[in-house]
C-alpha positions as CSV (number, residue, x, y, z in Angstrom):
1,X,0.4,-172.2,25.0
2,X,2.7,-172.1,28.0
3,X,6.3,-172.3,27.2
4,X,8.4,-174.1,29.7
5,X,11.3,-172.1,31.5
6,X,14.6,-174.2,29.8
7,X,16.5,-174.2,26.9
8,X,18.6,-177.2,25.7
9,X,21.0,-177.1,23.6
10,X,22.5,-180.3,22.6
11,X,26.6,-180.1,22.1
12,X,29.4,-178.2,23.6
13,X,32.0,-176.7,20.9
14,X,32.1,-173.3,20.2
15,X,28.4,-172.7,18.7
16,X,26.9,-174.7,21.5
17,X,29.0,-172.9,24.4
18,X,28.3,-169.4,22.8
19,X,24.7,-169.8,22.6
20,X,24.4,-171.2,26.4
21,X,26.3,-168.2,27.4
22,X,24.0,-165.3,25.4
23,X,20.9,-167.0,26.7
24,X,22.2,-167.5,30.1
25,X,23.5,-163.8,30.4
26,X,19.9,-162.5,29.0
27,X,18.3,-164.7,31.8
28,X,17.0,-167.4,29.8
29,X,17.5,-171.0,32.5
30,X,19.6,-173.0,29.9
31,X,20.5,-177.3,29.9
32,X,24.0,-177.8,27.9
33,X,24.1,-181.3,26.9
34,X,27.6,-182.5,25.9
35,X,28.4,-186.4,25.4
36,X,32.2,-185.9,25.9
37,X,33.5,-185.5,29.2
38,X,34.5,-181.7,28.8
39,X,33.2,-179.0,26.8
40,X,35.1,-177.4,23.8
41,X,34.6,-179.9,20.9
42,X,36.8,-179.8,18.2
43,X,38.6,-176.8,19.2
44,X,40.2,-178.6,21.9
45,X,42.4,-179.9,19.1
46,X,42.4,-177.1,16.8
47,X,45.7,-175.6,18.7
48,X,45.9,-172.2,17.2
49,X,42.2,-170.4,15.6
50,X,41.9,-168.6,12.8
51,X,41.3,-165.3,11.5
52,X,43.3,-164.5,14.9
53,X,45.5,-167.2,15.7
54,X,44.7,-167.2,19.2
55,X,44.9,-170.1,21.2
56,X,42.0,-172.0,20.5
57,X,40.9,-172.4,23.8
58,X,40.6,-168.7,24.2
59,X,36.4,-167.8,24.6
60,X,34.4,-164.6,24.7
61,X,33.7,-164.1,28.4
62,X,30.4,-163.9,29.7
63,X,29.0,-161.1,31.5
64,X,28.5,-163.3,34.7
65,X,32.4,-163.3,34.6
66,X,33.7,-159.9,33.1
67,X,36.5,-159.9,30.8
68,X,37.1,-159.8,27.5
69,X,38.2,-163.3,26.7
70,X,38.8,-166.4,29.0
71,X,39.6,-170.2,28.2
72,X,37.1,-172.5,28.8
73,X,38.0,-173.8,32.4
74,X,37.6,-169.8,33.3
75,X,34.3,-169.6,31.7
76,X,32.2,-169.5,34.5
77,X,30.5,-172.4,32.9
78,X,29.6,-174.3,36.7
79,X,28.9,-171.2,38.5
80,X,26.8,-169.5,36.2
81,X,23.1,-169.2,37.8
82,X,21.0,-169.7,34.7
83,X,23.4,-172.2,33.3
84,X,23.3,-176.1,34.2
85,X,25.7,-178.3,32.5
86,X,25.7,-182.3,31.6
87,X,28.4,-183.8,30.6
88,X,29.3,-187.1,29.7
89,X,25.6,-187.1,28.6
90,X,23.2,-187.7,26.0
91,X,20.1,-187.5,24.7
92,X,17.8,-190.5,24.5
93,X,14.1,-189.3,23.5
94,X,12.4,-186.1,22.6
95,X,8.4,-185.7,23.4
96,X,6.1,-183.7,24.1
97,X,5.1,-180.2,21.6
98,X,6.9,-177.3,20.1
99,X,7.4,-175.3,23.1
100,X,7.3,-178.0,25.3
101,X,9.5,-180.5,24.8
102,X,9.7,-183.2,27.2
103,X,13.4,-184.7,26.4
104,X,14.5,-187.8,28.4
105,X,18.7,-187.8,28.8
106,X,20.8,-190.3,29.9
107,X,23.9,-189.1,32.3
108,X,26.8,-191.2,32.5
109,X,28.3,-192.6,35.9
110,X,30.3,-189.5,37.2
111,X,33.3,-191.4,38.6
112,X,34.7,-188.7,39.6
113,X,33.6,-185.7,41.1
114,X,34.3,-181.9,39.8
115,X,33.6,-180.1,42.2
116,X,35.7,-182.0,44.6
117,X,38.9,-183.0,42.4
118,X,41.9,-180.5,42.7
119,X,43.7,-181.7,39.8
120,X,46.2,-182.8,42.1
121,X,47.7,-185.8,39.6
122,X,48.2,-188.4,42.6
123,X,45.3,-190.4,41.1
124,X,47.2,-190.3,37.5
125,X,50.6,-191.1,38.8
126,X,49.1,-194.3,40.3
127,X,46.9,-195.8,37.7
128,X,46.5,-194.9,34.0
129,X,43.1,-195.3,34.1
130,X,42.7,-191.7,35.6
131,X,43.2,-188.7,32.5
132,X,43.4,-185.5,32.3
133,X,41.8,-184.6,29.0
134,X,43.3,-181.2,28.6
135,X,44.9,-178.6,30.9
136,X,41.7,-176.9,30.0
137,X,39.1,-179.2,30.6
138,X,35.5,-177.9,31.8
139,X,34.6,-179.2,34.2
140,X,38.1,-179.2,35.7
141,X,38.4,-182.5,37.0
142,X,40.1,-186.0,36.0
143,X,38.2,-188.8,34.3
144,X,38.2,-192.4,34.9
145,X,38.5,-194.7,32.3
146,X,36.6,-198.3,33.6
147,X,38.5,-200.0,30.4
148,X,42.0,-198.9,31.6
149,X,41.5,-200.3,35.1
150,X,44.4,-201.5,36.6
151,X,45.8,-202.9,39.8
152,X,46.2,-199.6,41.1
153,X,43.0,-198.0,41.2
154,X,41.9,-199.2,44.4
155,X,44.9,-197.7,45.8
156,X,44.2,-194.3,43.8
157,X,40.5,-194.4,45.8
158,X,42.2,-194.7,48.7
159,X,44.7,-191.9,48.4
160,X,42.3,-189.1,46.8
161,X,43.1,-186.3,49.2
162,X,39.4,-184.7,48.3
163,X,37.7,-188.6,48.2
164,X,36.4,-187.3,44.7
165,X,36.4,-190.8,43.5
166,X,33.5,-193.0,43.4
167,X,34.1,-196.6,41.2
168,X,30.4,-197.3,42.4
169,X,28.7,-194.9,40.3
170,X,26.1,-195.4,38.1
171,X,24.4,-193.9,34.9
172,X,21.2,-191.8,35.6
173,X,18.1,-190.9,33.9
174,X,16.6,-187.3,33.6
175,X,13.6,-186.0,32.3
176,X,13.4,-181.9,31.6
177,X,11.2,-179.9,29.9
178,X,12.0,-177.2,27.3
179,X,10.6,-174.5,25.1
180,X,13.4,-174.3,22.6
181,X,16.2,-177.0,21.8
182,X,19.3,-176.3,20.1
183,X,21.2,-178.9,17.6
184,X,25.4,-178.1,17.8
185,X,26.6,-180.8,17.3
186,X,29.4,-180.0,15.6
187,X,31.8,-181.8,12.8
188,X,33.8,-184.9,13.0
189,X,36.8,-185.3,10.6
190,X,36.8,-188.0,8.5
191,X,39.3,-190.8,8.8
192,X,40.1,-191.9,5.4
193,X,40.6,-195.8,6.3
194,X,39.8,-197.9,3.1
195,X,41.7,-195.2,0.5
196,X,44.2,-197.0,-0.8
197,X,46.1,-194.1,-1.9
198,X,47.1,-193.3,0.9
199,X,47.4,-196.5,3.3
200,X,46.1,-194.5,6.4
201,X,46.5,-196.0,9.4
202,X,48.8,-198.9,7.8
203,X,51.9,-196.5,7.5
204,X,52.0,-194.3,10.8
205,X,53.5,-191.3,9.1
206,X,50.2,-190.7,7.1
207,X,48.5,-188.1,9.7
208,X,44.9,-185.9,9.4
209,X,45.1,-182.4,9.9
210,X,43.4,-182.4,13.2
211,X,46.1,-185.3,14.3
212,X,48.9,-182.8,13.2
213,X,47.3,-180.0,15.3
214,X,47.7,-182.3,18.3
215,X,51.2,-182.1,17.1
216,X,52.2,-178.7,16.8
217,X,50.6,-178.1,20.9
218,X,52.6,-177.5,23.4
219,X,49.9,-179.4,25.4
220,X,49.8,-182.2,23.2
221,X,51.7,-185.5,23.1
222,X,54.9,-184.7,21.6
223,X,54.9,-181.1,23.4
224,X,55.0,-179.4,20.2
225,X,57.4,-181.2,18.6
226,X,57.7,-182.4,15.1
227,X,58.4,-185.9,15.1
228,X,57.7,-188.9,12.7
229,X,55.2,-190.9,14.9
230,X,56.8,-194.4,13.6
231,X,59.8,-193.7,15.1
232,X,60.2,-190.5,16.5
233,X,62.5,-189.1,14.2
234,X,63.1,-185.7,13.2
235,X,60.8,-184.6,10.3
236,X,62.5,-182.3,8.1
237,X,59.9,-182.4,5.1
238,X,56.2,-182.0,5.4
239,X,54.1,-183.0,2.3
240,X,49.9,-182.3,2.7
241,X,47.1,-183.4,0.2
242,X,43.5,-181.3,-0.1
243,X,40.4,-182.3,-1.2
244,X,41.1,-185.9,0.4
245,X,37.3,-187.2,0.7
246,X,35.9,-183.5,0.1
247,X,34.8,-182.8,-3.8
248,X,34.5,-186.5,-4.5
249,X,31.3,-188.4,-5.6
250,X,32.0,-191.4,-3.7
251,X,32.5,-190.2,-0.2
252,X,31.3,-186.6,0.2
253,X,30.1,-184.2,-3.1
254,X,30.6,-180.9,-1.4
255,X,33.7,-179.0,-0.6
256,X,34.7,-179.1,3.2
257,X,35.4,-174.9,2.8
258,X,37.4,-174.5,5.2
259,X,40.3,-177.5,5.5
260,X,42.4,-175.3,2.6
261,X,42.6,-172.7,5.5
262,X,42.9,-175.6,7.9
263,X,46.2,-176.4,5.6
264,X,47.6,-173.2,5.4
265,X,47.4,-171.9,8.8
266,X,49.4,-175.7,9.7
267,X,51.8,-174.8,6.5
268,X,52.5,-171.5,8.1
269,X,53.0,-172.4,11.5
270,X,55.3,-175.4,10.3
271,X,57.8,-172.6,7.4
272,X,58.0,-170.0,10.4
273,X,58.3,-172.1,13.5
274,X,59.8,-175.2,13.2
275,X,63.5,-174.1,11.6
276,X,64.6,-176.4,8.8
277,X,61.3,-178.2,7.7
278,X,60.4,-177.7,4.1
279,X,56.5,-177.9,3.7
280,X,54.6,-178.8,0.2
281,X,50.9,-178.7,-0.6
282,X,49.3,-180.7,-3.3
283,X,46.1,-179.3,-4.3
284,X,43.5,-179.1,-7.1
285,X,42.5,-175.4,-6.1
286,X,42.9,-173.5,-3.4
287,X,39.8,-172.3,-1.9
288,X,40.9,-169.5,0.8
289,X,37.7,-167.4,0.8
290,X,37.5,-163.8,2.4
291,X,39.8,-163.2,4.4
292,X,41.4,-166.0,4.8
293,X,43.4,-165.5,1.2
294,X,46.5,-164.1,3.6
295,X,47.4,-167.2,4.8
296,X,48.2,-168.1,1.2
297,X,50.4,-165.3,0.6
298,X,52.0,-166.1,4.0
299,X,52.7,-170.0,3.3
300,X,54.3,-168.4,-0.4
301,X,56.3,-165.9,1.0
302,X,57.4,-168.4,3.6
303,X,59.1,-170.9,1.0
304,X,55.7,-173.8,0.8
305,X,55.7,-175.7,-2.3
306,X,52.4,-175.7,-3.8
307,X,52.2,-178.3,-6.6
308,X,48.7,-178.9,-8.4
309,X,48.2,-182.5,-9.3
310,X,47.4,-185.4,-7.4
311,X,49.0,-188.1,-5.0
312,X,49.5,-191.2,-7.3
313,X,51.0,-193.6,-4.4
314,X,52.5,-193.1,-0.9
315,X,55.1,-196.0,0.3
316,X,57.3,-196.6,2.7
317,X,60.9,-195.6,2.0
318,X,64.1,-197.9,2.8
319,X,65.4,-194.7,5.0
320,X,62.2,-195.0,7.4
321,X,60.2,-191.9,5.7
322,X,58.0,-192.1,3.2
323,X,58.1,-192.5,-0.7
324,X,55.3,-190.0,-2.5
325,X,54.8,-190.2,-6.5
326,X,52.9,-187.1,-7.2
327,X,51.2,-186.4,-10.5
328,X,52.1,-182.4,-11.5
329,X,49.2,-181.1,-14.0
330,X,50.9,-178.1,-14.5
331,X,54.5,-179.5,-15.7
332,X,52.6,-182.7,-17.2
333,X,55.0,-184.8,-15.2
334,X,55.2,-187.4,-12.3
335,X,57.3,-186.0,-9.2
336,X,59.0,-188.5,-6.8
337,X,59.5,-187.2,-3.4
338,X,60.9,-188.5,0.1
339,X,59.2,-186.7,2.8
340,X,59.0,-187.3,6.9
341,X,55.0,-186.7,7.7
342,X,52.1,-186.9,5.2
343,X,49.3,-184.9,6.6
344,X,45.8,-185.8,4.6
345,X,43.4,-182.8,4.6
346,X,40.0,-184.9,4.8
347,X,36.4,-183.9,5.0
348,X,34.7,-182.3,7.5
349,X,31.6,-184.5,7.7
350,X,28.1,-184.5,9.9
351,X,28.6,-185.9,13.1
352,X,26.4,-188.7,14.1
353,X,24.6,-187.5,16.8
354,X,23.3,-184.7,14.1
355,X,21.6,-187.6,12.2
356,X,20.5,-188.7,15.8
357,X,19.0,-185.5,16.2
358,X,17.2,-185.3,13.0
359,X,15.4,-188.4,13.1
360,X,14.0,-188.1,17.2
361,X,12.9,-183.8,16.0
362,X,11.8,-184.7,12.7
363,X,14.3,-181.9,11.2
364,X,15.6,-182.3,7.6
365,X,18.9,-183.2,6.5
366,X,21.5,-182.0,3.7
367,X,24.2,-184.0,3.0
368,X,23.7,-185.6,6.6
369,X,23.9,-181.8,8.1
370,X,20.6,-180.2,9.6
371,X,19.3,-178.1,7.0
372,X,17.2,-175.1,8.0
373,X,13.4,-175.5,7.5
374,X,13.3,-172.8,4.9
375,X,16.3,-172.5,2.6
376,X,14.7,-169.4,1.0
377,X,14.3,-167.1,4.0
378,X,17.3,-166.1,5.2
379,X,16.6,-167.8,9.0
380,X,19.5,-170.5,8.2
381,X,19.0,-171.5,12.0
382,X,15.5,-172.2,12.5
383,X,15.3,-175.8,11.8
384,X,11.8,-176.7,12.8
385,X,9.0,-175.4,15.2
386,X,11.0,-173.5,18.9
387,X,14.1,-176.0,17.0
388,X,17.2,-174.5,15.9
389,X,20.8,-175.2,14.9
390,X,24.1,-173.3,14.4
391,X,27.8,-173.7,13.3
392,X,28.8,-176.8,11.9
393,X,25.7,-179.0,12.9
394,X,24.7,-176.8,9.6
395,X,27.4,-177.6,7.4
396,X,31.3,-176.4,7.8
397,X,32.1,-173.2,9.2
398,X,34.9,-171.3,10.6
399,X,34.7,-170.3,14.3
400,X,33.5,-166.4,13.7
401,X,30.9,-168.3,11.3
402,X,29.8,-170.4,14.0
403,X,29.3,-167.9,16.9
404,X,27.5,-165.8,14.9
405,X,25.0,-167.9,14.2
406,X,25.1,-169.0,17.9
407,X,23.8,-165.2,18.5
408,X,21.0,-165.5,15.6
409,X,19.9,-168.5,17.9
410,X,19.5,-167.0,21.0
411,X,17.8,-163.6,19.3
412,X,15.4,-165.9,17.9
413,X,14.5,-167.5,20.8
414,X,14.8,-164.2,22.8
415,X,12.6,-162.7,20.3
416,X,9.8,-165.7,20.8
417,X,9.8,-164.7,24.1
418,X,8.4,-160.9,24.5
């Protein structure tokens, strides 16, 4: 059997990036598929990473590009010669046989063009329909949003100083063949609308972990600052639940692993950064494996409450914070607290393009995660015949979890090749 040339690899967070970037670097020509507009993933919200607590842009370099780390937009991704990436893409068909895969993708109108756009911000400044994703967006360039067209997006044509926008663009088909493909798709965090308990998204104080992260950045909205989002007021007490659609029968049975860590590392940025702001956790257990148990030392020695129990009600306080009846299983008594910002720590569960994925390679599923093709071999990444997966299209895992597995990936398929 001839193998064809490529690689794909389907999704661009952390997993997805680091195996592009060992197969590229041993040679291997390599397709990175991302649907967003910009690599990265998650962990373009994630603000600070841990174990290190590095910026969370911050990515092993490749040896194209020398270094020992760079963020994304230094990553050499567009100039690297085994490396092509699509983004705003997906993919719509898989044929063909192990080995060679003929897989059909659908690119998205590329409104505007990276390798011209210099970030300049006259487009932006004109018409909100032009954003910048993230200061470290790959590829570096603007996107155009058709839904937040306004009258002044003519005008921004017009003015580009590059002429890297084109309204006229249209979606394309592709057709590539492959040897290997790789499922990373990555996580999404649920959004616990329907749980009465907590009235998300009906009371605006009631954030997700991830929407707090976007918080505490300096890039983000609020430029790092701690603010009620109803009314921009000064939040002086933050109160976080666990286990909020993790560990429960009816929305997902298995524990999310690593959204205690998730908590803590928030907790500890919140006690030691932000003077004045009191930070409690309710929890059934705290699950800070390895490692990881230091942040829980940290967040005690730092003054957070821990209170084991459960969130009876959340309400909306006459003062303009919020109201929290908390039942303590330790005391055997109900606690009443007023508090500024309540941050839910909710599941981390399979994207959809996972499920997507599963059903056009014909790959089992766990708990709507890829599950490997042999559970009792210790090859966790092969999931099917030349098909693999790594970090959290698996299941949840920590960054240093995740690139790992991203290497067992490329030695597989490096090893298929000698």
């Amino acid at each position: 059997m001839i193998l064809s040339d490529k690689v794909l690899i389907i999704g661009g967070g952390v997993a997805g990036l680091t195996a592009a970037i060992e197969l590229a670097d041993s040679g291997v020509k390599t397709v990175l598929v991302e649907r967003q507009h910009t690599v990265g993933g998650n962990a373009l919200d994630l603000y600070k990473a841990f174990p290190t607590d590095d910026c969370f842009y911050c990515f092993e370099a490749s040896r194209f590009r020398p270094g020992i780390r760079k963020c994304f937009y230094r990553s050499a991704l567009l100039d690297h010669p085994n490396l092509e990436l699509r983004t705003n893409t997906t993919v719509e068909a898989v044929a063909g046989s192990p080995g060679n895969f003929e897989v059909t993708l659908m690119v998205g109108p590329q409104y505007v063009d990276p390798m011209r756009c210099i970030m300049c911000g006259l487009c932006q400044k004109l018409s909100s329909a032009f954003v910048l994703i993230s200061p470290q967006c790959q590829p570096q360039a603007v996107v155009y949003v058709p839904d937040q067209a306004d009258d002044n997006v003519k005008e921004a044509v017009e003015k580009c100083p590059t002429k890297a926008i084109n309204l006229e663009a249209q979606p394309t088909e592709e057709v590539i063949r492959a040897s290997d493909i790789v499922v990373a798709t990555g996580y999404h965090e649920m959004k616990p609308v329907g749980m009465e308990e907590y009235h998300y998204e009906e009371l605006p104080d009631v954030v997700t972990q991830l929407e707090l992260a976007r918080m505490l950045d300096p890039n983000g909205e609020t430029s790092g600052q701690l603010v009620r989002p109803s009314d921009g007021g000064p939040v002086k007490h933050v109160m976080m639940v666990q286990c909020v659609g993790s560990r429960d029968e009816n929305y997902y049975p298995y524990c999310s692993k690593i959204c205690c860590v998730f908590a803590l590392k928030h907790a500890d940025i919140i006690a030691q950064e932000r003077e004045g702001v009191q930070v409690s956790v309710v929890y059934m257990d705290i699950r800070t494996y390895d490692r990881h148990e230091r942040y829980y030392r940290k967040s005690r020695r730092a003054g957070v409450n821990f209170i084991r129990g459960r969130v009876q009600t959340v309400s909306k306080a006459k003062d303009g914070g919020l109201e929290v009846i908390v039942y303590d299983s330790l005391l055997d008594r109900y606690l009443k607290f007023r508090v500024d910002l309540f941050v839910l720590s909710t599941a981390l569960e399979p994207s959809a393009e996972s499920n997507e994925m599963a059903q056009m390679l014909g790959i089992r599923t766990s708990n709507g995660f890829v599950a490997s093709l042999d559970p009792t071999s210790g090859d966790e990444v092969i999931v099917g015949d030349h098909v693999y997966a790594c970090g959290t299209a698996l299941g949840p895992a920590e960054v240093p979890e995740s690139v790992t597995q991203a290497r067992a990936v490329a030695l597989k398929i490096l090893q298929g090749r000698k």
